[in-house]
N, C-alpha and C positions, 0 to 999 in steps of 0.2 A: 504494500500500500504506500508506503514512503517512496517508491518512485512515480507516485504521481504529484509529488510536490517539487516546486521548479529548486534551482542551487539555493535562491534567497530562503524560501520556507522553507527547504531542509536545514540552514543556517539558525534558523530562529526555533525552528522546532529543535535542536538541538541545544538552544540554550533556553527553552519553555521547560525543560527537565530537570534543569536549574534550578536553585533558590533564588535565582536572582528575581528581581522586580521587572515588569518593563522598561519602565526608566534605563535601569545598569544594563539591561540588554541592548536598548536605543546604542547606548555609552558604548558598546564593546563590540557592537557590530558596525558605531559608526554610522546610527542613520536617526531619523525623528522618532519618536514615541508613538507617532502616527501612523507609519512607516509597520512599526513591528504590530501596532493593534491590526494594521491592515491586513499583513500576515499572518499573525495568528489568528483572524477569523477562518481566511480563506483556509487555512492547517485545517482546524475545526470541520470546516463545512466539507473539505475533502474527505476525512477521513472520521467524519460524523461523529464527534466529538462534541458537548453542549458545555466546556470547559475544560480549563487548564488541570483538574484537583483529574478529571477521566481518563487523561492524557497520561499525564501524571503517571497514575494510577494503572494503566494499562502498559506502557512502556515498561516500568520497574516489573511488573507481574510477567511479560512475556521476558524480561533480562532471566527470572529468578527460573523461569522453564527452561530457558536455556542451559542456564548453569547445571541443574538437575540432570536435564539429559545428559550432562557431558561426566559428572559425575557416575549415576547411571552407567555410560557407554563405559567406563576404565573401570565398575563395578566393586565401585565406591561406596 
């Protein structure tokens, strides 16, 4: 699903994972507040998301599957 987001929203979805604020994300990628709100709707709406807390939330839950399988696969 993250390859239907262009380089910018993979950029900013990358630091929505973050604790950062919008703001510090404006700050660190170097563009407006307005800029990253833009983005992360469009993030959102791609990948049907109804906030940052889902995203969040789902990112971290498919990292911790991952980890598991690989665990798992060395039969750990």
């Amino acid at each position: 699903m993250l390859s239907n987001l262009t380089k910018q929203e993979l950029k900013v979805y990358n630091q929505l994972i973050t604790a950062l604020s919008v703001k510090q994300i404006a700050k660190v990628l170097g563009v407006s507040t307005t800029t990253i709100a833009t983005h992360r709707n469009r993030i959102f709406e791609k990948l049907k998301y109804n906030d940052r807390l889902e995203l969040v939330v789902d990112y971290y839950s498919t990292e911790l599957n991952k980890l598991k399988q690989v665990l798992l696969d060395k039969g750990l």
